[in-house]
Biopython code that builds the backbone (N, CA, C, O; Angstrom):
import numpy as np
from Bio.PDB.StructureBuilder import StructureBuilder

atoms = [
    (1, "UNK", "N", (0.550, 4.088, 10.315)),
    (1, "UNK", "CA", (-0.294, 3.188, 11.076)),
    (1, "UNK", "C", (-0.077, 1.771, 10.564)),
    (1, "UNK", "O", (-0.282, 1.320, 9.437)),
    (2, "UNK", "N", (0.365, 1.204, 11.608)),
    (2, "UNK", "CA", (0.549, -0.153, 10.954)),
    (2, "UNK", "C", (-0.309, -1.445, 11.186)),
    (2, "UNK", "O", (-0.402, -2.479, 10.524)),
    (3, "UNK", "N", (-1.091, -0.908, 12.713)),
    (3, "UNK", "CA", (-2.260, -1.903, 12.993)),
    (3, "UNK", "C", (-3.468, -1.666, 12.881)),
    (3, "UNK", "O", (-4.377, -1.124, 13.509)),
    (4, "UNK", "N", (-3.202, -2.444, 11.485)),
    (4, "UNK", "CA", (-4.969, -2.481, 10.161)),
    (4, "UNK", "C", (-5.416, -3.627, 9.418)),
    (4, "UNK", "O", (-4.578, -4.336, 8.861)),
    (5, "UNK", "N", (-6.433, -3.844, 9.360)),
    (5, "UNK", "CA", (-7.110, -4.943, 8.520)),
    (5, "UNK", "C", (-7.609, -4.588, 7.262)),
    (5, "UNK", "O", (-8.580, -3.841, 7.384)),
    (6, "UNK", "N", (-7.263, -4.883, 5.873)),
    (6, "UNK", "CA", (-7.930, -4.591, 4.719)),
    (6, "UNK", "C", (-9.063, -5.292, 4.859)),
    (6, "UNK", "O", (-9.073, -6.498, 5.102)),
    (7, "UNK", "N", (-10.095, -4.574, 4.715)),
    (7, "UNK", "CA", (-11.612, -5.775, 4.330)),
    (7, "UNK", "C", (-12.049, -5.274, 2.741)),
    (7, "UNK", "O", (-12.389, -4.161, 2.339)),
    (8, "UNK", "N", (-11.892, -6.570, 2.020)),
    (8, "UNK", "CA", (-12.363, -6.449, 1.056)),
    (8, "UNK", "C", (-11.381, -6.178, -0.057)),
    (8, "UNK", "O", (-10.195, -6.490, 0.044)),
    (9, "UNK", "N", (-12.070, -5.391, -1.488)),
    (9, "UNK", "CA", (-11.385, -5.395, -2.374)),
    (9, "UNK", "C", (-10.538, -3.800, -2.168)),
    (9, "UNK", "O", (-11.189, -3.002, -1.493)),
    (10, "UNK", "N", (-9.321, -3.346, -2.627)),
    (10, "UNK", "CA", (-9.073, -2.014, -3.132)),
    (10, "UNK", "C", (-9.555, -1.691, -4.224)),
    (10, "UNK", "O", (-9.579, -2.634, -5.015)),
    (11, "UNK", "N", (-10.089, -0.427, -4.739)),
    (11, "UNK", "CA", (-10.747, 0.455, -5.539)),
    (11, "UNK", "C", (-9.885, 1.359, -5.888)),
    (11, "UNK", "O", (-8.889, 1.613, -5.210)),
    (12, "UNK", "N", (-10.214, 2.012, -7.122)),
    (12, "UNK", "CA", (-9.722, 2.990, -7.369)),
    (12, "UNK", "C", (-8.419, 3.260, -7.530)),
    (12, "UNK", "O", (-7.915, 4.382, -7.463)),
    (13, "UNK", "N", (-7.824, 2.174, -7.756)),
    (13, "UNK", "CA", (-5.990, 2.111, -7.798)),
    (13, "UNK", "C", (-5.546, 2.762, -8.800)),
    (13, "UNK", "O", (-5.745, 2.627, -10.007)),
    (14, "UNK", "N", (-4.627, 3.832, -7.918)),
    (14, "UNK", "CA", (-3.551, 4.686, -9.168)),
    (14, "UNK", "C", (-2.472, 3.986, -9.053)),
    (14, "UNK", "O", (-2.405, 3.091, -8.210)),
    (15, "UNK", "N", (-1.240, 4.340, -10.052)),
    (15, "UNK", "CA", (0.218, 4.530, -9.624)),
    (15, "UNK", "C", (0.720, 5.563, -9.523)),
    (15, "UNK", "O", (0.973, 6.275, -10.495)),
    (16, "UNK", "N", (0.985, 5.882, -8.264)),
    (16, "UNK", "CA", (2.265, 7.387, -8.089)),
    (16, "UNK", "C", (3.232, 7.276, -8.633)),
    (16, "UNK", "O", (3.275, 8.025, -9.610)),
    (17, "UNK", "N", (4.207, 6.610, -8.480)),
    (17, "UNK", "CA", (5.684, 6.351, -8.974)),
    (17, "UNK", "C", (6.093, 5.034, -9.647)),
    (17, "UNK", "O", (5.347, 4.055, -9.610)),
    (18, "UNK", "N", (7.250, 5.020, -10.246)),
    (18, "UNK", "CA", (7.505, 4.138, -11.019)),
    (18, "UNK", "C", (8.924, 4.163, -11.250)),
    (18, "UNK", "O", (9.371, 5.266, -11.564)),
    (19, "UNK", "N", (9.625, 3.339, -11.179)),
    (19, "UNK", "CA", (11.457, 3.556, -11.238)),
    (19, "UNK", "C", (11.892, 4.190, -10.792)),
    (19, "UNK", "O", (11.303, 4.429, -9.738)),
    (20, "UNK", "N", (13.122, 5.022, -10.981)),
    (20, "UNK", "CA", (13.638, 5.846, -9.996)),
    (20, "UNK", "C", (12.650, 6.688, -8.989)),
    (20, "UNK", "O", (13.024, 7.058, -7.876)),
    (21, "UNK", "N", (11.575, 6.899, -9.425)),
    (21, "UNK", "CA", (10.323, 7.405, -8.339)),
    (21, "UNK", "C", (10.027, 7.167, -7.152)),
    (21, "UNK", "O", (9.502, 7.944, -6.355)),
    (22, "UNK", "N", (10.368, 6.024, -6.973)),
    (22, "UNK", "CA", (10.474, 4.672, -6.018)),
    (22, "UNK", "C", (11.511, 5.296, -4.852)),
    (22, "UNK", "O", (12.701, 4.982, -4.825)),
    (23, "UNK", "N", (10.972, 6.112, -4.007)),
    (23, "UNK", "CA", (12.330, 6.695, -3.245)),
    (23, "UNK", "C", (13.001, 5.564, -2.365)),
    (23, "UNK", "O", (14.211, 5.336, -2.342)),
    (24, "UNK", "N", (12.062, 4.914, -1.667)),
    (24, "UNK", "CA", (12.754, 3.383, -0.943)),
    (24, "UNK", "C", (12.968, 2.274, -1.551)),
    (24, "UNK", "O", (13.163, 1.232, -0.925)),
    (25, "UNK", "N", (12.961, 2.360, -3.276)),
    (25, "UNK", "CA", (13.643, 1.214, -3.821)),
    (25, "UNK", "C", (14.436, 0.184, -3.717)),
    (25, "UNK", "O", (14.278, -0.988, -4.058)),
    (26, "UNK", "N", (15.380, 0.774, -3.173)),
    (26, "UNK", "CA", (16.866, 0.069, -2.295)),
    (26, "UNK", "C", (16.369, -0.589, -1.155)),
    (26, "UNK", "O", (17.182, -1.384, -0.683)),
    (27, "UNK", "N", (15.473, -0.527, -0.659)),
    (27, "UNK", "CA", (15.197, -0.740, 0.684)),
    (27, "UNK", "C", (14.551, -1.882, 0.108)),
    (27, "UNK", "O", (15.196, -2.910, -0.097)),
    (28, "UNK", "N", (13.383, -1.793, -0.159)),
    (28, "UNK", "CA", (12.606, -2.845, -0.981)),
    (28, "UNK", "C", (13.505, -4.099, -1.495)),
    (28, "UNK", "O", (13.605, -5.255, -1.083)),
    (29, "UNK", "N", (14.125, -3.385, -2.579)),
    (29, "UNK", "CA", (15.035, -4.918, -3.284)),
    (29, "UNK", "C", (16.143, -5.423, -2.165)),
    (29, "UNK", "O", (16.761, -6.470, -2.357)),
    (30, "UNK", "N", (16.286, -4.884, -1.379)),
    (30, "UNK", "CA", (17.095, -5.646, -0.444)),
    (30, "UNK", "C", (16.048, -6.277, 0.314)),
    (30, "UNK", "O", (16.254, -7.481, 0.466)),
    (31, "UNK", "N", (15.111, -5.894, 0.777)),
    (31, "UNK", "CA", (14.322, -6.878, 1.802)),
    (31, "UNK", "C", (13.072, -7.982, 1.387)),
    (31, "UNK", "O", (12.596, -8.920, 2.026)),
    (32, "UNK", "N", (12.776, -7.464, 0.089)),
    (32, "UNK", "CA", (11.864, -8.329, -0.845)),
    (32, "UNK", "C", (12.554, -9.094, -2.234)),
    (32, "UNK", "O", (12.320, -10.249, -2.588)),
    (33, "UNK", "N", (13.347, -8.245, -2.819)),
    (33, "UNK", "CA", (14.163, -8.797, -4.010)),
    (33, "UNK", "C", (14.038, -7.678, -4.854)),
    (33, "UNK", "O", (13.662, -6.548, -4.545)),
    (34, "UNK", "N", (14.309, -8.009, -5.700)),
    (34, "UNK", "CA", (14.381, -6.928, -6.978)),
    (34, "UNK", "C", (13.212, -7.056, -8.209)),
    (34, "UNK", "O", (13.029, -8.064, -8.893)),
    (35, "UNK", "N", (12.643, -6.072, -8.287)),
    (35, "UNK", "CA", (11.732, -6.166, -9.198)),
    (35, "UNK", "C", (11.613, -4.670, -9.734)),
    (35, "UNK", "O", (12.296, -3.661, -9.560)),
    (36, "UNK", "N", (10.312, -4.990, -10.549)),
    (36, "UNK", "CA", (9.834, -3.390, -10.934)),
    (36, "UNK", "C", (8.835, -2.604, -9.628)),
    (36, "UNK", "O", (7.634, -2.783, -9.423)),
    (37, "UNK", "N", (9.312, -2.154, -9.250)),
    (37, "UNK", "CA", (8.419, -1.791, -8.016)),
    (37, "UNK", "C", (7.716, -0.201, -8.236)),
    (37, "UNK", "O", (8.296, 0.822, -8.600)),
    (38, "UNK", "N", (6.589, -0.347, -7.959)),
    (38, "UNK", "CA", (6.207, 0.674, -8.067)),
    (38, "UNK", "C", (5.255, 1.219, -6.913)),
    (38, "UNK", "O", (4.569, 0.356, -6.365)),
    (39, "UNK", "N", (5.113, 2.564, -6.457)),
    (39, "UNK", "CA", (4.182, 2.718, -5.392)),
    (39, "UNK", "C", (2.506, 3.149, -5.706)),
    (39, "UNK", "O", (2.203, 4.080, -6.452)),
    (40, "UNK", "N", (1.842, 2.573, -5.228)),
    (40, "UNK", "CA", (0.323, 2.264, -5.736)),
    (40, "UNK", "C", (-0.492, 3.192, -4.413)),
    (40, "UNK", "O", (-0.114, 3.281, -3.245)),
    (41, "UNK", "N", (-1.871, 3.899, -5.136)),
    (41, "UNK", "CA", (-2.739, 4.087, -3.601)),
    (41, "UNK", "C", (-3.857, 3.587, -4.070)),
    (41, "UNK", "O", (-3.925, 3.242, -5.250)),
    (42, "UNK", "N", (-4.832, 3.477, -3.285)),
    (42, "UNK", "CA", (-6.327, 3.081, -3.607)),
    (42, "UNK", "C", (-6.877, 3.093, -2.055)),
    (42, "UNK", "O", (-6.401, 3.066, -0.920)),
    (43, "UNK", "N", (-8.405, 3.159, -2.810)),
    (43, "UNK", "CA", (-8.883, 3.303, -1.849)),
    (43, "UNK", "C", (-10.098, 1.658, -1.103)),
    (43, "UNK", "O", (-10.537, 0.669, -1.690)),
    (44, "UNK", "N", (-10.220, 2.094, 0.270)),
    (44, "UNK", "CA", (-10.411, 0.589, 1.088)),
    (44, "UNK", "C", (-11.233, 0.670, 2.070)),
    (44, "UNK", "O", (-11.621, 1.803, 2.352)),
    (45, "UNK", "N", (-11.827, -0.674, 3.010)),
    (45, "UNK", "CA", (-12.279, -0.191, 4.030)),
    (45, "UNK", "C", (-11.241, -0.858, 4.916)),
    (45, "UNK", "O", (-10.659, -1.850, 4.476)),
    (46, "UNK", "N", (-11.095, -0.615, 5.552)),
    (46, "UNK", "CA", (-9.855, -0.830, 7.246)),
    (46, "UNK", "C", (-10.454, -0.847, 8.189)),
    (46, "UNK", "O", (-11.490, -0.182, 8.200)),
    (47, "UNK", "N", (-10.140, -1.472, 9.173)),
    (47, "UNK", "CA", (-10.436, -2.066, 10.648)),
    (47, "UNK", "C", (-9.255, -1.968, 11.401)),
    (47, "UNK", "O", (-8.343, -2.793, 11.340)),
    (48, "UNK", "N", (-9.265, -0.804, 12.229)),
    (48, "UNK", "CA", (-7.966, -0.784, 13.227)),
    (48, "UNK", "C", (-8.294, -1.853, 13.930)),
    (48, "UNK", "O", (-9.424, -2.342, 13.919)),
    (49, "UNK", "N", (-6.949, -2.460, 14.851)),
    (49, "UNK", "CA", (-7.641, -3.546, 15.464)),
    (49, "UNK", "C", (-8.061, -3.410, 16.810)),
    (49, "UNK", "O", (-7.362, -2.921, 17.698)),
    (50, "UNK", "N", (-9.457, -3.942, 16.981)),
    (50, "UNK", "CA", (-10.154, -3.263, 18.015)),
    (50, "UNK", "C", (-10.599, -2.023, 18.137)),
    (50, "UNK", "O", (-10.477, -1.319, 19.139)),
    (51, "UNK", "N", (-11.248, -1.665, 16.879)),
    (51, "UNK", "CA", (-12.203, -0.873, 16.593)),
    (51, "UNK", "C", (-12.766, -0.764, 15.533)),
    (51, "UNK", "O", (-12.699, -1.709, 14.746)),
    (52, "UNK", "N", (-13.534, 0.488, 15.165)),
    (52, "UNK", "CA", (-14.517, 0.492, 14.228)),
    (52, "UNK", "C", (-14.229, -0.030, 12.919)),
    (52, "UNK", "O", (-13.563, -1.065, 12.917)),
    (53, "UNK", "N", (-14.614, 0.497, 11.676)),
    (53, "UNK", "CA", (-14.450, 0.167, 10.421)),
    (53, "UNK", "C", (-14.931, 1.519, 10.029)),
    (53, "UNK", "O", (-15.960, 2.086, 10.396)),
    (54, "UNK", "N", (-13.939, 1.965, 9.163)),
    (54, "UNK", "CA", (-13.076, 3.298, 8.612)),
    (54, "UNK", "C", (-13.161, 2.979, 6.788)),
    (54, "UNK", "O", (-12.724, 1.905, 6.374)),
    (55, "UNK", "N", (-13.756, 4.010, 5.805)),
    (55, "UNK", "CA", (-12.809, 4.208, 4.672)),
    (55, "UNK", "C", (-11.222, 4.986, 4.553)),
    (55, "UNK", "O", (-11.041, 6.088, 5.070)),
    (56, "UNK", "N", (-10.478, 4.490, 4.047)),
    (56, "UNK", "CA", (-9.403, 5.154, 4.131)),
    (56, "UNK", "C", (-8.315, 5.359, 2.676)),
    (56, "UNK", "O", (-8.467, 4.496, 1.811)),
    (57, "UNK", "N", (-7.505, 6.193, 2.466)),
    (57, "UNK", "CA", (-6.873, 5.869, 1.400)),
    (57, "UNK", "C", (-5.563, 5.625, 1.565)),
    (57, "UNK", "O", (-4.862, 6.455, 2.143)),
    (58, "UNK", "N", (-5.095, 4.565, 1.128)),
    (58, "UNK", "CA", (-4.384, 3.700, 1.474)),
    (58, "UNK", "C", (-3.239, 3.731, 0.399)),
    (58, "UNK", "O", (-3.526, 3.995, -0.769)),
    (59, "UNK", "N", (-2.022, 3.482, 0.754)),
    (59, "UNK", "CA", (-0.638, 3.210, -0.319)),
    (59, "UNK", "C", (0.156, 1.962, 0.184)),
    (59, "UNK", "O", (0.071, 1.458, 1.304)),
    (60, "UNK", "N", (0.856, 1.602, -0.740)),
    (60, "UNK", "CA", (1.306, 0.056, -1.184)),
    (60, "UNK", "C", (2.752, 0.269, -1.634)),
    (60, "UNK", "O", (3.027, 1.446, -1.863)),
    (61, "UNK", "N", (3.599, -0.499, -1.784)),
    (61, "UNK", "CA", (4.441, -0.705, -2.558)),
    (61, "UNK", "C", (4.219, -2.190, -3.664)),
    (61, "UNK", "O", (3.510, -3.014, -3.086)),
    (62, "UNK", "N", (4.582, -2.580, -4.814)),
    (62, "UNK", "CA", (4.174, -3.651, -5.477)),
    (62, "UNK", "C", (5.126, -3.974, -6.494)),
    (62, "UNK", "O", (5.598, -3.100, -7.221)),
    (63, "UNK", "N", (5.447, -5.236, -6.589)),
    (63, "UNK", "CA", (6.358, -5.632, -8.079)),
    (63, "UNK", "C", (5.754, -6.466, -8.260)),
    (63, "UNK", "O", (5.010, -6.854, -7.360)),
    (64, "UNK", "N", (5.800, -7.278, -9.788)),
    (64, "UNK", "CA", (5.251, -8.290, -10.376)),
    (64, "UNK", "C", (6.053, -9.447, -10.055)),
    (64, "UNK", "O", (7.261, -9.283, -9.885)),
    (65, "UNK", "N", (5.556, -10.558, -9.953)),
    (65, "UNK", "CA", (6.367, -11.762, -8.986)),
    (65, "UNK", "C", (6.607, -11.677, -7.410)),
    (65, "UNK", "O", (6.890, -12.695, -6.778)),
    (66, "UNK", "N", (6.505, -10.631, -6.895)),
    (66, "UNK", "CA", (6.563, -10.279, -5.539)),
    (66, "UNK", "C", (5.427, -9.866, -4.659)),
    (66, "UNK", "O", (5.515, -9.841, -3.431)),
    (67, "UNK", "N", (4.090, -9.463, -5.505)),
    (67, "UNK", "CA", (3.408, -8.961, -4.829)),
    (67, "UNK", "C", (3.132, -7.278, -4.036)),
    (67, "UNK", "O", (3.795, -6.287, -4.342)),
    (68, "UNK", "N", (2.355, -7.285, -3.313)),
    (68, "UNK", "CA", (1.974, -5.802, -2.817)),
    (68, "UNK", "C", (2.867, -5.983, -1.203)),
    (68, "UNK", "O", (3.205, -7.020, -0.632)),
    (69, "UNK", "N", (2.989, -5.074, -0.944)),
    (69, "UNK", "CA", (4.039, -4.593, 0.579)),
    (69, "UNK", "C", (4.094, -3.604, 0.778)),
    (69, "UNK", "O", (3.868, -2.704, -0.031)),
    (70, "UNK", "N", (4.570, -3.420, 2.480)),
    (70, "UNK", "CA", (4.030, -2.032, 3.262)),
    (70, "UNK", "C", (3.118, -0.979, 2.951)),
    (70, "UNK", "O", (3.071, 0.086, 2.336)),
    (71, "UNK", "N", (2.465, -1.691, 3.595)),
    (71, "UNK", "CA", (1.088, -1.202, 3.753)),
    (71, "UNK", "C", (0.488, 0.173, 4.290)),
    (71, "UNK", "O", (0.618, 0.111, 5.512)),
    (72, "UNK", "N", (0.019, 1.129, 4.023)),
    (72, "UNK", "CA", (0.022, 2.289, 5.182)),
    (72, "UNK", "C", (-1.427, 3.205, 4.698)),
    (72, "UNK", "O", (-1.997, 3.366, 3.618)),
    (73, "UNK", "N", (-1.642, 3.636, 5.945)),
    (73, "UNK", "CA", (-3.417, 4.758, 6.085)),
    (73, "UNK", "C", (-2.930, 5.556, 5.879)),
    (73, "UNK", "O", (-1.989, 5.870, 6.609)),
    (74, "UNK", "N", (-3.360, 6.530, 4.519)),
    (74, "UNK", "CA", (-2.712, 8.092, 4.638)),
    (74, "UNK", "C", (-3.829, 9.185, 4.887)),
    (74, "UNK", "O", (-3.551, 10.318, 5.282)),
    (75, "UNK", "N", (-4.973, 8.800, 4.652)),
    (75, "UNK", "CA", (-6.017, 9.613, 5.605)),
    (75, "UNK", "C", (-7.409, 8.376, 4.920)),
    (75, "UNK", "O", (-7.702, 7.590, 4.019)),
    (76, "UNK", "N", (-7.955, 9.165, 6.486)),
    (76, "UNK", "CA", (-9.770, 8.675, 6.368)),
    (76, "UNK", "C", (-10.420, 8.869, 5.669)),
    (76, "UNK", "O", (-9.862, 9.822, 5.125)),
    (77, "UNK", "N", (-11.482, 8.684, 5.038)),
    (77, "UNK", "CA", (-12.147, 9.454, 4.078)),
    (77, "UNK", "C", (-13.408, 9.274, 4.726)),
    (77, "UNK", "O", (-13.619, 8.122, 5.102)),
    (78, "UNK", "N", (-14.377, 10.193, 4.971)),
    (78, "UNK", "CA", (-15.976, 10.166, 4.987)),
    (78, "UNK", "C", (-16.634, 9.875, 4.105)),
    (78, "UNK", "O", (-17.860, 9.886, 4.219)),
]
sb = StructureBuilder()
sb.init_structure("model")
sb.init_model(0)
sb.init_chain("A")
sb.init_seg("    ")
for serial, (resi, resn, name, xyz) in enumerate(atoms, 1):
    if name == "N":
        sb.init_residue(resn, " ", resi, " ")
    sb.init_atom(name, np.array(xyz, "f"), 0.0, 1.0, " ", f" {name:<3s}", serial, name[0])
structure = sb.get_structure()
């Protein structure tokens, strides 16, 4: 899902992976640069657009100097 609004802060942030873990690594440092990238989830509230407001748990990709990228809902939470 790609049309979403973060409101607010993320919570609860793990890291899943880390270096070779990173299955789209390559993809990443070619389209962002090269860093330590690692894939992050936490949890959020989201706003599809043009509709309600949803908790959801959410994953990231992130390097230091680069910031957080692709963004994605991996389920709702009640």
């Amino acid at each position: 899902m790609d049309n979403f609004e973060i409101l607010g802060e993320i919570k609860d942030i793990e890291t899943i992976a880390t270096g070779r873990g990173v299955y789209i690594r390559r993809y990443l440092e070619r389209t962002y640069g090269k860093g330590r990238w690692r894939k992050m989830k936490g949890v959020a509230q989201v706003q599809l657009f043009g509709s309600q407001i949803f908790n959801a748990e959410i994953h990231w990709f992130e390097a230091h100097g680069i910031g957080r990228k692709d963004f994605k809902i991996k389920r709702f939470i009640r």
